[in-house]
ROBA-762320 format. One record per residue: residue in three letters; residue number from 1; y, z, x of N, C-alpha, C, O, CB in turn. Coordinates in steps of 0.02 Angstrom, whole numbers. Each point is the difference from the previous one (the first is absolute). Glycine has a CB too. Layout:
<sites>
  res    n    n_py    n_pz    n_px   ca_py   ca_pz   ca_px    c_py    c_pz    c_px    o_py    o_pz    o_px   cb_py   cb_pz   cb_px
  ALA  NUM       Y       Z       X       Y       Z       X       Y       Z       X       Y       Z       X       Y       Z       X
...
</sites>
This chain:
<sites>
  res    n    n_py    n_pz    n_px   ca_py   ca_pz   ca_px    c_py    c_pz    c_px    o_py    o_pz    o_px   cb_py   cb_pz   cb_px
  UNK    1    2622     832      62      17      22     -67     -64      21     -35     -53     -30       7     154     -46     -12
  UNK    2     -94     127     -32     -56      19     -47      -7     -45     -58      48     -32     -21     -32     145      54
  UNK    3     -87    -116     -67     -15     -41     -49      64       5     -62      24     -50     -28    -164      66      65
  UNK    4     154      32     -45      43       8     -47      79     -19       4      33      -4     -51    -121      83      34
  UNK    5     116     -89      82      60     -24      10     -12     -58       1      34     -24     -45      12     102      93
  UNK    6     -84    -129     -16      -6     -57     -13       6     -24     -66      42     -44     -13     -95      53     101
  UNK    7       8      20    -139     -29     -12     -55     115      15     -24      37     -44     -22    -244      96      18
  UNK    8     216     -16      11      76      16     -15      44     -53      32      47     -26     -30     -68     152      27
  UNK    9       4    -139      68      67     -58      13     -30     -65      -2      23     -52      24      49     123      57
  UNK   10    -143     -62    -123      -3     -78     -28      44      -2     -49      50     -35       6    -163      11      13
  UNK   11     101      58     -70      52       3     -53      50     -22      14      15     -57     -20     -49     132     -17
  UNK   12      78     -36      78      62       4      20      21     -65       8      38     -28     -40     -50     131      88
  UNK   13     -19    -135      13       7     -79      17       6     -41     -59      46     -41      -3    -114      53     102
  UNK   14      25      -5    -146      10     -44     -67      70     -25     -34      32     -51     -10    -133     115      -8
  UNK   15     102      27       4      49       7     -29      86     -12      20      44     -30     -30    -147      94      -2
  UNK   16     104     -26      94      52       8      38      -6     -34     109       6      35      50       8      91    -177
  UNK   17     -27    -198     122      -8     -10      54      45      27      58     -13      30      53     -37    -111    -115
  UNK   18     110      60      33      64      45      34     -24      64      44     -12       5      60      87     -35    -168
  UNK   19     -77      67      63     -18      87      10     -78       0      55      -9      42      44      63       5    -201
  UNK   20     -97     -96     142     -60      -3      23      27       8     101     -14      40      46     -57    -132    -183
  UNK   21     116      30     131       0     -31      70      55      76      37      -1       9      61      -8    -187     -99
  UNK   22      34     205      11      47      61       6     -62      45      36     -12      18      58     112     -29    -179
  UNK   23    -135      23      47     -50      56      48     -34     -11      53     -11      51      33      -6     -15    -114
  UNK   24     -14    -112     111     -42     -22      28      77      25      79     -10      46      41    -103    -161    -156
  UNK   25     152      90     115      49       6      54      11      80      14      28      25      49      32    -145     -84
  UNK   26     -87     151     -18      27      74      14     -72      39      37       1      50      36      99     -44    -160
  UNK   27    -137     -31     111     -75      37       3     -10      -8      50     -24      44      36     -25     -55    -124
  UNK   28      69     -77     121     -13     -23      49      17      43      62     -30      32      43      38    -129    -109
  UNK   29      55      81      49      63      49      65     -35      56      16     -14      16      58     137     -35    -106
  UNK   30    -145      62     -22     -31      70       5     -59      -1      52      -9      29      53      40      -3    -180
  UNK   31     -76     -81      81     -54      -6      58      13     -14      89     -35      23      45     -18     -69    -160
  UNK   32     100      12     121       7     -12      64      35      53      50      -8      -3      61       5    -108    -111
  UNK   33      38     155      20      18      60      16     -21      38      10      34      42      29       8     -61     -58
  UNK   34    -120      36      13     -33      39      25      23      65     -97     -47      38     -13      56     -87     212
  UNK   35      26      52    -226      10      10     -63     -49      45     -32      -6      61      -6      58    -164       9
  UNK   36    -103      21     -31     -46       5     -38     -90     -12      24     -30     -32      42     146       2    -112
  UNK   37    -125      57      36     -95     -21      24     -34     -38     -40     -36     -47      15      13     147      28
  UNK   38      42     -67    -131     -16     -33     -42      38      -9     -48      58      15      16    -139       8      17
  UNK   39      76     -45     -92      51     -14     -60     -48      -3     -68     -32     -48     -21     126     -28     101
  UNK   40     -88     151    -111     -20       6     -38      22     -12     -69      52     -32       6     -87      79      77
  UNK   41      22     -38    -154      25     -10     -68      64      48       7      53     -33      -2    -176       7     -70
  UNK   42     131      80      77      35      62      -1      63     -16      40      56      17     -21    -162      60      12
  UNK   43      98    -111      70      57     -49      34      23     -33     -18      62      -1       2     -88       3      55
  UNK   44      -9     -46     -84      34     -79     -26      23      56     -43      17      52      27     -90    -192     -18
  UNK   45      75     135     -58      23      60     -71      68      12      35      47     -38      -9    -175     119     -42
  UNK   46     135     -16     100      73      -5      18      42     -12      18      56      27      -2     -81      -6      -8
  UNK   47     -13    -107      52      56     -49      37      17     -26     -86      57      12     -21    -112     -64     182
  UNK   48      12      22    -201      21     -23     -35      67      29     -51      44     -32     -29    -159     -11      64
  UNK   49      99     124     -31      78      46     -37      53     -23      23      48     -24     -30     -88     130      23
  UNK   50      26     -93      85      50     -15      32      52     -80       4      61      -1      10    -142      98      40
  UNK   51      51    -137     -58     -13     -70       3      45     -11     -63      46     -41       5    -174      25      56
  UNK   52     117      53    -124      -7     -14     -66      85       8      -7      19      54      23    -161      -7     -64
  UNK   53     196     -90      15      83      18       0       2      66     -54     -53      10     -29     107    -153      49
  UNK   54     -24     167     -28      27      41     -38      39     -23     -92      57     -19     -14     -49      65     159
  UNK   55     -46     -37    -174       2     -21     -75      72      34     -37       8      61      -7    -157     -62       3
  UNK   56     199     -50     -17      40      12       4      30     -20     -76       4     -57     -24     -17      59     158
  UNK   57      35      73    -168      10      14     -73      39     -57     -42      60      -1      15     -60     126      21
  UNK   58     -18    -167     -80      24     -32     -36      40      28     -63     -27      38     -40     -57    -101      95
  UNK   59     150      41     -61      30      37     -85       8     -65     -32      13     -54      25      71     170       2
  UNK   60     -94    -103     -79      -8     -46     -50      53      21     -57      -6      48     -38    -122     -72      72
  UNK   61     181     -22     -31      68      30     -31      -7     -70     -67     -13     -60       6     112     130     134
  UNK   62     -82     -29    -199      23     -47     -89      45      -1      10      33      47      21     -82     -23    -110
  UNK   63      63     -65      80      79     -45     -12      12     -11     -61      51     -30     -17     -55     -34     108
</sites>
């Protein structure tokens, strides 16, 4: 991993251990697959889109 993804899935781990151990299983696989070489900021970034559920519209109805 580059200085900067680390420095990013330290964060991550803090915040969201869950999600941390997700990527670590995904990167992994990648790596062992022959996949990946490295794992840069720009990666993590779009596993994490991907990763991320889909935000889902709240209505807020007066009664």
């Amino acid at each position: 991993m580059t200085s900067e993804a680390v420095s990013r899935y330290g964060n991550i781990k803090a915040a969201y251990p869950e999600k941390a151990a997700q990527l670590l299983i995904l990167f992994g696989q990648a790596l062992q697959s022959g996949e990946l070489q490295q794992v840069d900021d720009d990666m993590l970034k779009q596993v994490l889109a991907k990763l991320a559920p889909k935000n889902r519209q709240t209505k807020i109805r007066r009664v």
